[in-house]
N, C-alpha and C positions, 0 to 999 in steps of 0.2 A: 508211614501209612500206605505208599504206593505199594508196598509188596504183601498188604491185604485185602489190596483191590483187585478183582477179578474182569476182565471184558471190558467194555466201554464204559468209564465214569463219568462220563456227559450224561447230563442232566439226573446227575444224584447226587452230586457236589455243583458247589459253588464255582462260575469259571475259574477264579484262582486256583482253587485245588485241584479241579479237574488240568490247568495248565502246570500246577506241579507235580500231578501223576504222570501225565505224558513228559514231562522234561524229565523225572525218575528214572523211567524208561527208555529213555533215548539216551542217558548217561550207562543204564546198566549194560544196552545193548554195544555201547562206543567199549564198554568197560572189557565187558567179554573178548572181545574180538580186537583189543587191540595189542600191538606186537611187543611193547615192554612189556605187559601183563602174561603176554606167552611166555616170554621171557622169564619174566615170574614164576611164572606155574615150576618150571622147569630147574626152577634152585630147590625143589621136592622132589625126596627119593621118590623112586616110582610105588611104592606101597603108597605114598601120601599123596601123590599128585592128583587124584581123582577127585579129594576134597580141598585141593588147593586153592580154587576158587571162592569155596567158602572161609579157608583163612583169612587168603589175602585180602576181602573183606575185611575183616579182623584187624588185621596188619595194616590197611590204610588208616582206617579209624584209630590205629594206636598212634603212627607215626602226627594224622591232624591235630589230634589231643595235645601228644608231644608237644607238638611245634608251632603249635596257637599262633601264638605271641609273632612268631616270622611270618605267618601266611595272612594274620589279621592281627595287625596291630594298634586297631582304630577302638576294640574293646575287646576285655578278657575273654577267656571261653567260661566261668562262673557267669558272667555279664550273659552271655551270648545264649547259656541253658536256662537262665532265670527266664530270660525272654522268649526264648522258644517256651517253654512251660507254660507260661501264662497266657501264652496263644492259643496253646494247644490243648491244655485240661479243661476250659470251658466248654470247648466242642467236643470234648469226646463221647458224648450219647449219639452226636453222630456219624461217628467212625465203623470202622468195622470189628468185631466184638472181639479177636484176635490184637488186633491193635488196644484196644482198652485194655484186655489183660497185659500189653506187654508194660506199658503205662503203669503198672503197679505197681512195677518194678524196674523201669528205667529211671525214673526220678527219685525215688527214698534209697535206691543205693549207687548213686548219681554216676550212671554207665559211661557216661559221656567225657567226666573227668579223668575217670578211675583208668579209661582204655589207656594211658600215657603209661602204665604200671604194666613192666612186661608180664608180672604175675599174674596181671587180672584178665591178661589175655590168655594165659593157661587155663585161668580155673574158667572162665567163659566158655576157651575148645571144647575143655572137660565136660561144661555142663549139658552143652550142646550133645554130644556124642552122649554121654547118660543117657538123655531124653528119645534120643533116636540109634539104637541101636545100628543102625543101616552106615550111619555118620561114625562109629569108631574111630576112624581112623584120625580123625581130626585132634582125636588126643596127642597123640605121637607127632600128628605136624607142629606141634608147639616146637618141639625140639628141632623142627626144621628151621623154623623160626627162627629162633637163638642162633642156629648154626651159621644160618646167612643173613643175621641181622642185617650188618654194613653192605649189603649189597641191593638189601631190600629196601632200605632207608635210599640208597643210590635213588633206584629206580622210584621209590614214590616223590623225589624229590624234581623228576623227570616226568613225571607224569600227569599228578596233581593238577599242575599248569594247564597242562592239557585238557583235560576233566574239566576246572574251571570256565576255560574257554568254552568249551561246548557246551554246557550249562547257560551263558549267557549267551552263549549264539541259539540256543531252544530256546529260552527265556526272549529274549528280542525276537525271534518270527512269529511265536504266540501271540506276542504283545500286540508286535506291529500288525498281526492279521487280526487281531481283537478289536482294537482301534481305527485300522483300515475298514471293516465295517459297518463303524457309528455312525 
């Protein structure tokens, strides 16, 4: 939902949400700029690397799906999207209208499993680039993909860690400054 919110979502969300839109954002921003991920970009010919960012998107969510089961193995990722679901489709009249359409199709063709399927990250780039002609090239980085699977798999298995950490390090100053004011 955070990447349909625009400017300050204090006080139009609930503070939790508002505390998950800022910690979104503070993961995208870690995400962008950090040096495995430059790294990353850069196992893309240069025709692709412009939209490499939007892959490896892609490519992190394939390798999580993947690899559930080792990064969380306290409950499946079926378990883990039943639950998000039913968190999340009750509130959606008050989301943002972009997110409710995506909603119509994140769950009846269950994105979240499917991304472990390297194909469904092609037909995904594929659709992606359809929709926006601007984004073409995102087709053709599939095959970047494939080409540097095993090195990209490296690197998200180096990184993730990382990600996680700062997620709970945003997640804990939120908290503690929420709490700290009661």
């Amino acid at each position: 939902m955070a990447d349909y919110v625009r400017g300050n979502p204090t006080g139009h969300y609930s503070p939790e949400i508002v505390a998950g839109i800022f910690m979104h954002r503070a993961v995208d921003r870690t995400t962008d700029s950090h040096p495995l991920v430059k790294q990353a970009r850069y196992l893309f010919r240069p025709d692709y690397r412009r939209v490499a960012p939007i892959t490896l998107d892609l490519i992190w969510d394939h390798f999580l799906s993947l690899h559930w089961s080792k990064i969380e193995p306290s409950y499946s990722l079926p378990e883990f999207v039943h639950f998000s679901r039913h968190i999340i489709e009750p509130n959606l009249s008050h989301t943002p209208e972009k997110f409710q359409e995506l909603n119509e199709y994140l769950w009846p063709q269950q994105w979240l499993t499917r991304y472990a399927e390297k194909a469904y990250i092609g037909k995904s780039l594929n659709g992606m680039a359809r929709r926006r002609p601007k984004l073409s090239a995102l087709s053709g980085s599939f095959d970047d993909f494939l080409l540097q699977y095993t090195e990209l798999e490296k690197i998200f298995f180096q990184f993730y860690p990382l990600m996680v950490d700062k997620a709970r390090e945003q997640f804990f100053v939120r908290d503690f400054t929420i709490h700290a004011a009661e």
